[in-house]
C-alpha positions as CSV (number, residue, x, y, z in Angstrom):
1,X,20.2,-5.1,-17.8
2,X,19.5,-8.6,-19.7
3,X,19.0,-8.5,-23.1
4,X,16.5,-10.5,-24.9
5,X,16.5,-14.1,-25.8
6,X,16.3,-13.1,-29.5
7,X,17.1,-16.2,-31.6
8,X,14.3,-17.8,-29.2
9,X,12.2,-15.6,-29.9
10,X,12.2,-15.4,-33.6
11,X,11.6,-19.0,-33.7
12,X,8.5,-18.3,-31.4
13,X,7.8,-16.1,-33.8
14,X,8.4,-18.6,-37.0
15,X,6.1,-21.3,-35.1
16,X,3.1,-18.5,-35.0
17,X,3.0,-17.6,-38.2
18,X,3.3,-21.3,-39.6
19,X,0.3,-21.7,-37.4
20,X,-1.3,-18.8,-39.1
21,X,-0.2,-19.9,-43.0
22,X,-2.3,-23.4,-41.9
23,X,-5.1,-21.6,-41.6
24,X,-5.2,-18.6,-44.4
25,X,-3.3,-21.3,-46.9
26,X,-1.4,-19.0,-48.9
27,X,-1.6,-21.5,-52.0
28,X,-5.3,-20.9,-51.9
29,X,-5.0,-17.4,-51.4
30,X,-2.9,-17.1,-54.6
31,X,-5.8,-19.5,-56.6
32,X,-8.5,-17.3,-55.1
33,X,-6.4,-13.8,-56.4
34,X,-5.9,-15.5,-60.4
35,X,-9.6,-16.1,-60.4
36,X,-11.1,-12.8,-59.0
37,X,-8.3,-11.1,-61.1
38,X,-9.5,-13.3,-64.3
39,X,-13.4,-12.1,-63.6
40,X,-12.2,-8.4,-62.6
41,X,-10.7,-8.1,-66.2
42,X,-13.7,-9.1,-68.0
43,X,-14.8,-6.9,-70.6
44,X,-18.7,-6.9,-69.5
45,X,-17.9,-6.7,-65.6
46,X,-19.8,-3.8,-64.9
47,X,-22.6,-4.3,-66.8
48,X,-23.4,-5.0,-63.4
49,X,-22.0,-2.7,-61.3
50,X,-23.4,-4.2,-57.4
51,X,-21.3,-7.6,-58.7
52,X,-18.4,-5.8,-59.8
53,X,-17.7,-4.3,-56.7
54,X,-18.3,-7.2,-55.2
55,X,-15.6,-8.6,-56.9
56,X,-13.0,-6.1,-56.9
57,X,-13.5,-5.3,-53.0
58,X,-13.4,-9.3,-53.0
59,X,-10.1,-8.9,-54.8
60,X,-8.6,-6.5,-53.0
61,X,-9.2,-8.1,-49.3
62,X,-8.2,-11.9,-50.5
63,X,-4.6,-9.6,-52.1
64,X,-4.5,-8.1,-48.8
65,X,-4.3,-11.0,-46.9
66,X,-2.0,-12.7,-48.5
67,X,0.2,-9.5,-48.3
68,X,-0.2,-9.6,-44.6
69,X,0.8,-13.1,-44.6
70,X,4.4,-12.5,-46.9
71,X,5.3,-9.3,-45.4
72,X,5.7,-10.5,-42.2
73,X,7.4,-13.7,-43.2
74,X,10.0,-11.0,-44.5
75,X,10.1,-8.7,-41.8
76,X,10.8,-12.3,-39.3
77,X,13.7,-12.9,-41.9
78,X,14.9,-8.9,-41.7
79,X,14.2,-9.5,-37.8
80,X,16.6,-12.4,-37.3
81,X,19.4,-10.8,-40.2
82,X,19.3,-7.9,-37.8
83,X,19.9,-10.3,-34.5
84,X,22.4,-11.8,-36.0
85,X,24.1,-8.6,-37.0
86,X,23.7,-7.2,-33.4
87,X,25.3,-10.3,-32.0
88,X,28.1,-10.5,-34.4
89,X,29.3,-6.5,-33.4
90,X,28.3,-6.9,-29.8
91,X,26.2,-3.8,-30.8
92,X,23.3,-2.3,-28.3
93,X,22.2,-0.2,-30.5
94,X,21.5,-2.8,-32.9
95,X,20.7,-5.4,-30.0
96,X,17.9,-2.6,-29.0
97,X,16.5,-1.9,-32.5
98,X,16.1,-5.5,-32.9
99,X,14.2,-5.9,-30.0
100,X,12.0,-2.8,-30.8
101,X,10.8,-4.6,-34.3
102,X,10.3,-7.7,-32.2
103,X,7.9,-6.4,-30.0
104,X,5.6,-4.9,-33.1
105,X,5.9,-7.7,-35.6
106,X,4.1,-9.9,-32.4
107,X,2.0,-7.0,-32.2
108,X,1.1,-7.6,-36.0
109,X,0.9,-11.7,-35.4
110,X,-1.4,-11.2,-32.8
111,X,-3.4,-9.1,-34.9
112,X,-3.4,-11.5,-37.7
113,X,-3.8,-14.7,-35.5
114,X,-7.2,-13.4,-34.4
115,X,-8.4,-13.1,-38.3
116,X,-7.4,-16.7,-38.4
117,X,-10.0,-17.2,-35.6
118,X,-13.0,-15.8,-37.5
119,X,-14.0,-19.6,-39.6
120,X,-17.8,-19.3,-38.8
121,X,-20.0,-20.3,-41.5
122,X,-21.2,-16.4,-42.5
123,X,-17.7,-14.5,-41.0
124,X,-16.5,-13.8,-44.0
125,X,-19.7,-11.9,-45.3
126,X,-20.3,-8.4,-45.4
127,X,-22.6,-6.9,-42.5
128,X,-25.9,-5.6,-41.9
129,X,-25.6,-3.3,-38.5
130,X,-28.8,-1.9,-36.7
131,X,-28.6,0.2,-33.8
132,X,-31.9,0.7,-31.6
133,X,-32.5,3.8,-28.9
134,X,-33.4,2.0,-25.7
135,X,-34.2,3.2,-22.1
136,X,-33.0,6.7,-21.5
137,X,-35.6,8.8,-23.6
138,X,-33.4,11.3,-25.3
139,X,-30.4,10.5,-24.1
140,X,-30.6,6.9,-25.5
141,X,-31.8,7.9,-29.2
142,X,-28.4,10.9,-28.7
143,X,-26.6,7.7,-27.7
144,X,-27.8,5.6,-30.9
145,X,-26.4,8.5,-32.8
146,X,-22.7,8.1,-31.6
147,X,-22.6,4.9,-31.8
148,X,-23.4,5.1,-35.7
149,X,-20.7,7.5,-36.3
150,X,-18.1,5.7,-34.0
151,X,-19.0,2.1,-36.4
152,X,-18.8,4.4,-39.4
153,X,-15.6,6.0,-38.4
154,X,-14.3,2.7,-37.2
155,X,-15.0,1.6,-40.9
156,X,-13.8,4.6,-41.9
157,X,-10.1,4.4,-40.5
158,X,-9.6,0.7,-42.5
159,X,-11.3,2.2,-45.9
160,X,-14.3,-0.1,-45.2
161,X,-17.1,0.9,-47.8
162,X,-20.5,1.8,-45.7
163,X,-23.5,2.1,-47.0
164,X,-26.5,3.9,-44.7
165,X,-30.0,1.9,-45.7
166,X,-32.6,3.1,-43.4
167,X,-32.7,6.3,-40.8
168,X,-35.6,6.7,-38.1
169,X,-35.0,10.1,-36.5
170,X,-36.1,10.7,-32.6
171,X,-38.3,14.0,-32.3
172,X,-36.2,16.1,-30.5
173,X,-32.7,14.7,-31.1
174,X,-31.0,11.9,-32.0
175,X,-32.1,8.4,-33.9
176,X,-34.8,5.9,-33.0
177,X,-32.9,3.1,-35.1
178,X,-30.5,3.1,-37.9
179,X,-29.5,0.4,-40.1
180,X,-26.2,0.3,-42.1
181,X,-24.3,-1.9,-44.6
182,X,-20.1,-2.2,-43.8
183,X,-19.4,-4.2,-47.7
184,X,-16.2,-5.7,-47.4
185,X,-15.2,-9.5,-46.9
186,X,-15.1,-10.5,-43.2
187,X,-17.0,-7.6,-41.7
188,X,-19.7,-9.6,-40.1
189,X,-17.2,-11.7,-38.2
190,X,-15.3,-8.7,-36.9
191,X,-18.5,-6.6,-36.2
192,X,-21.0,-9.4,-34.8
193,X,-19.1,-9.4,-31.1
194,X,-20.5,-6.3,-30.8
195,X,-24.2,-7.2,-30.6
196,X,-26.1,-6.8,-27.8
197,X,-27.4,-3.6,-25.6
198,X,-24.6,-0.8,-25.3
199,X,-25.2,1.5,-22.0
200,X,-24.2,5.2,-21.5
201,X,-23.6,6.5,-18.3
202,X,-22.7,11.0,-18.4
203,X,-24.3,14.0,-17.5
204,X,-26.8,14.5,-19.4
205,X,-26.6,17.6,-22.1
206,X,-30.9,17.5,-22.4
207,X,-30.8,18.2,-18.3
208,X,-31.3,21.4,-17.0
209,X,-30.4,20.5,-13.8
210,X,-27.3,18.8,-15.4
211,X,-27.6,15.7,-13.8
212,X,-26.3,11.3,-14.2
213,X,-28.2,9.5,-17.0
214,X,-27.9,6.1,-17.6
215,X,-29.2,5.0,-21.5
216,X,-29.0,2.6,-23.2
217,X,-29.0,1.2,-27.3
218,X,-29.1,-1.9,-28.9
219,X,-26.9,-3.2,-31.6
220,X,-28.1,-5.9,-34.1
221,X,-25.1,-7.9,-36.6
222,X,-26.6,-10.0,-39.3
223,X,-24.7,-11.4,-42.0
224,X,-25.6,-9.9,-45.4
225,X,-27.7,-12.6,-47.4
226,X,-26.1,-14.0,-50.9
227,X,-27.6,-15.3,-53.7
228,X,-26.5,-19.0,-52.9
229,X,-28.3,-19.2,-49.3
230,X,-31.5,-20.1,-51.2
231,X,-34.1,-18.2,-48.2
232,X,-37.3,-17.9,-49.9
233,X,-39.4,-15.9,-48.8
234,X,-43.4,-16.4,-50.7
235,X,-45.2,-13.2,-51.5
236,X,-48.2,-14.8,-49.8
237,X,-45.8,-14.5,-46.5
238,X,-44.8,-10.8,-46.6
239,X,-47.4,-7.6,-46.2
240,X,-45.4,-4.5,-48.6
241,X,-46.2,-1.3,-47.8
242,X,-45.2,2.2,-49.4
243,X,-44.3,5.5,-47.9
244,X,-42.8,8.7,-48.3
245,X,-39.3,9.1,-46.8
246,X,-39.0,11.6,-44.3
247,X,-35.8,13.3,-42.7
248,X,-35.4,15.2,-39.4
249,X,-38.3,16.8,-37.7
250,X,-40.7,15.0,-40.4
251,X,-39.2,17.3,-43.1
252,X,-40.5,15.9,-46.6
253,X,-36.9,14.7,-48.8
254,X,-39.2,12.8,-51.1
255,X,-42.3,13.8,-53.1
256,X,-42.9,10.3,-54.2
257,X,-43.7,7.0,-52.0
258,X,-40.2,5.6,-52.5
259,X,-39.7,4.4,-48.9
260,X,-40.8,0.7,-48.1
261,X,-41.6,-1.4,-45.4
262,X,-41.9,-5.2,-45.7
263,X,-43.9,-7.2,-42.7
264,X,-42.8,-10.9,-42.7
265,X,-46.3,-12.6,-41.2
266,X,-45.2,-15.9,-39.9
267,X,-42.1,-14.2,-37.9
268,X,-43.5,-10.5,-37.4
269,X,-40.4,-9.3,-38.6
270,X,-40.6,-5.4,-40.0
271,X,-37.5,-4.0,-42.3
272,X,-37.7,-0.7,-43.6
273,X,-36.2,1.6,-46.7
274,X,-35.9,4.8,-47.5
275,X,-32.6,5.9,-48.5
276,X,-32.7,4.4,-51.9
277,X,-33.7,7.0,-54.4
278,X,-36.9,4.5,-56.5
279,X,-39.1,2.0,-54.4
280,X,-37.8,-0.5,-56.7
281,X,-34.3,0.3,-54.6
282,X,-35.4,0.1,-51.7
283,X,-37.7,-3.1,-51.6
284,X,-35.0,-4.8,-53.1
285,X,-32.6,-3.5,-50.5
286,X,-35.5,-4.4,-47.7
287,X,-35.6,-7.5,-49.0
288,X,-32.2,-8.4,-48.7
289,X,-32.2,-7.8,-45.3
290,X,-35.4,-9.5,-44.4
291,X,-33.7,-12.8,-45.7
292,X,-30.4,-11.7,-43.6
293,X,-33.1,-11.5,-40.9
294,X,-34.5,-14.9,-41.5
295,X,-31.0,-16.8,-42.2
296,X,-29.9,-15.7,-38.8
297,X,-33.6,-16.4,-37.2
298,X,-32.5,-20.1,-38.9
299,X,-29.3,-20.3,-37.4
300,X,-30.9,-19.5,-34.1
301,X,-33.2,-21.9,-33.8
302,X,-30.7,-24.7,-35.1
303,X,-28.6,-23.7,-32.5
304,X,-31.5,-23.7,-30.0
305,X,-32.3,-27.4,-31.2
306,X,-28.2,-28.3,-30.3
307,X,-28.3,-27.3,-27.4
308,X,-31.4,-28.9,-26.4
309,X,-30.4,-32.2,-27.5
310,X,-27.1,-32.0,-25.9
311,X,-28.9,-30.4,-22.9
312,X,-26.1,-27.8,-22.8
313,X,-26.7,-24.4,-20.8
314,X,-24.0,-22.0,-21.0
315,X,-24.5,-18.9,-20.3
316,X,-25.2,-16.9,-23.4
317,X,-23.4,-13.1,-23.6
318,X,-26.7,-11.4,-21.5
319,X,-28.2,-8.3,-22.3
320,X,-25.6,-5.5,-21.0
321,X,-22.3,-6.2,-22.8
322,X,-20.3,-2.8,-22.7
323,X,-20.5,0.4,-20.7
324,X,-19.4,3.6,-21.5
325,X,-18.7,6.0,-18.4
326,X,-18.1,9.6,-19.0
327,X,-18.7,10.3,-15.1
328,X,-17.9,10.5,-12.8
329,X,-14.9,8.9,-14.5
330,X,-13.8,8.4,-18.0
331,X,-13.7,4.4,-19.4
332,X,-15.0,2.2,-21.6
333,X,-15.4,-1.6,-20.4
334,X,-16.5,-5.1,-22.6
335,X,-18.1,-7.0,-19.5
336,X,-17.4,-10.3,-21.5
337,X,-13.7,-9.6,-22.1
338,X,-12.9,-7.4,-19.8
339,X,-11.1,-5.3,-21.8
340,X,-11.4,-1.5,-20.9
341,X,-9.8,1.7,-22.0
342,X,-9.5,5.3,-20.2
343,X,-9.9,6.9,-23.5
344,X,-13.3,7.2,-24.1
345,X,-13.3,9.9,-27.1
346,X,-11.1,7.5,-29.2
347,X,-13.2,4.9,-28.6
348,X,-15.8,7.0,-29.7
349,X,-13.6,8.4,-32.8
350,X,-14.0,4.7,-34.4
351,X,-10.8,3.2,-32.2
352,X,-12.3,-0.3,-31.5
353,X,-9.9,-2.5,-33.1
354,X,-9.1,-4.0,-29.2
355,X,-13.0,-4.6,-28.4
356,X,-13.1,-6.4,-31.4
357,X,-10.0,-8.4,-31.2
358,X,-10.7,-9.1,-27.7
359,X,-14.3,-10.2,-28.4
360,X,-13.2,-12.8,-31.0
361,X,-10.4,-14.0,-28.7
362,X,-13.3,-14.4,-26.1
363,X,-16.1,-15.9,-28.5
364,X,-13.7,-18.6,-29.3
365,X,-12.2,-19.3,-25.8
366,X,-13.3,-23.0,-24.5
367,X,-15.4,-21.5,-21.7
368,X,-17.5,-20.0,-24.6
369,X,-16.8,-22.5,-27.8
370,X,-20.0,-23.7,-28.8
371,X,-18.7,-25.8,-31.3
């Protein structure tokens, strides 16, 4: 049996992660960490607590990169100690342990290699995920309601902070629409390759007669608005109105009109909040969001305008962009990347990583670069 090429493929491995460092810059990195670490040890840091965590998540994700970046320049020197070793003795043993750590630190590059990928203007910003019931009555709003907990676990598994803004619950089960903060540096560019309409294909538990439903949700990414993005928004341009909140089955969880809904005129866009405790809370979170809204509405049409100069037409992602079968068979399948797995409860247990990854290979790919 031939054994690997392994002082070849170390150095394949050397040339990919010196690709990598030219992107992520460790120098910067290591500027970045002094000055978040010089603001996270101010005395009056949280006298504001939203911009403290802001900073110490900030912290801890630019530390974590880095770390990324130097471990597995170490493990590539352990790796090629370990070669050498084996080919010294004429060891198997050693020969085959070798090989076994090269196969997962490429596993690890790869990984890391499609972070490197994610350079759009608002990738590295935390997200602002909504998930819509579509066609399929019940089954669709049921279906809204695992997708929420498979993003939430997703975030879950990686110790991604989530934060749940505003719950609309269907009437006999489920949700009519969700929306849902993930607050850690580059969850927008991870999450926003999954936009677009999710479908559901089982038998359906709401069906006496126990039989195929298709439904279907949508899934809205928006990057979350900062301070520096200057969208303003004139109170002559927004309509604020006040509510109670309700929970499931129109239970009252609020004696006072806390929830808010804000009505942008010129775009008709609505955003609601109830899951703040004071109406001050929520319109400031609803706020927020409205401008997320209108920065990416921005984006859109500047896009539009590109592509109409350059008289470009690509074909965008379409409406349908993943289907998950529970019968007659069990898989999940990205119709964009093609990627599909057999093992439909992980996926819906927060495993996603390879959706992702795959998405942000494909998103970047020259059939689809729209740079």
């Amino acid at each position: 049996m031939a054994t690997t090429d392994l002082p070849a493929e170390i150095k394949a491995l050397r040339n990919t992660l010196a690709s990598i460092e030219a992107v992520s810059d460790p120098a910067r990195l290591e500027t970045k960490i002094a000055e978040l670490s010089q603001a996270a040890a101010a005395p009056d840091l949280w006298d504001d607590p939203e911009h403290a965590q802001q900073v110490t998540s900030t912290l801890s994700a630019t530390q974590a990169e880095l770390d990324r970046v130097r471990v597995l320049g170490a493990r590539i020197d352990d790796l090629e100690a370990l070669a050498e070793l084996a080919a010294e003795e004429d060891d198997a043993e050693t020969q085959a342990e070798a090989e076994a750590e090269l196969v997962a630190i490429r596993k690890d590059l790869e990984a890391l290699e499609v972070r490197t990928l994610l350079s759009g203007e608002y990738d590295a910003r935390d997200a602002v995920v909504t998930i819509r019931s579509g066609a399929g009555g019940v089954d669709a709003a049921d279906f809204a309601q695992m997708l929420l907990r498979m993003y939430l676990r997703w975030a879950e598994r990686h110790g991604y902070p989530t934060k749940v803004l505003d719950t609309s619950y269907a009437e006999e089960a489920g949700l009519k629409s969700v929306t849902f903060e993930v607050k850690v540096p580059y969850a927008y560019g991870n999450l926003s390759v999954e936009a677009g309409t999710h479908r559901l294909v089982r038998i359906s538990p709401f069906d006496n007669q126990g039989r195929r439903q298709t439904s279907f949700a949508a899934v809205e990414v928006i990057p979350l608005i900062e301070q520096t993005d200057h969208i303003d928004v004139p109170e002559s341009d927004v309509k604020i109105d006040v509510f109670r909140s309700s929970g499931p089955g129109g239970q009252s969880v609020n004696t006072t009109d806390s929830a808010v809904r804000i009505t942008h005129l010129p775009t008709g866009i609505v955003v609601s909040m109830q899951d703040e405790k004071s109406q001050i809370q929520n319109r400031a979170a609803a706020m927020r969001v409205l401008q997320s809204r209108l920065l990416v509405a921005r984006q859109q049409e500047e896009a539009a305008k590109k592509k109409e100069l350059a008289g470009d037409i690509k074909a965008s992602w379409g409406d349908q962009m993943r289907s998950y079968v529970l019968h007659p068979y069990q898989m999940v399948k990205d119709l964009r990347t093609e990627h599909e797995v057999g093992n439909t409860a992980a996926v819906f247990d927060g495993d996603l990583d390879g959706f992702i990854e795959a998405g942000i290979r494909w998103r970047r790919s020259p059939a689809t670069d729209e740079d």
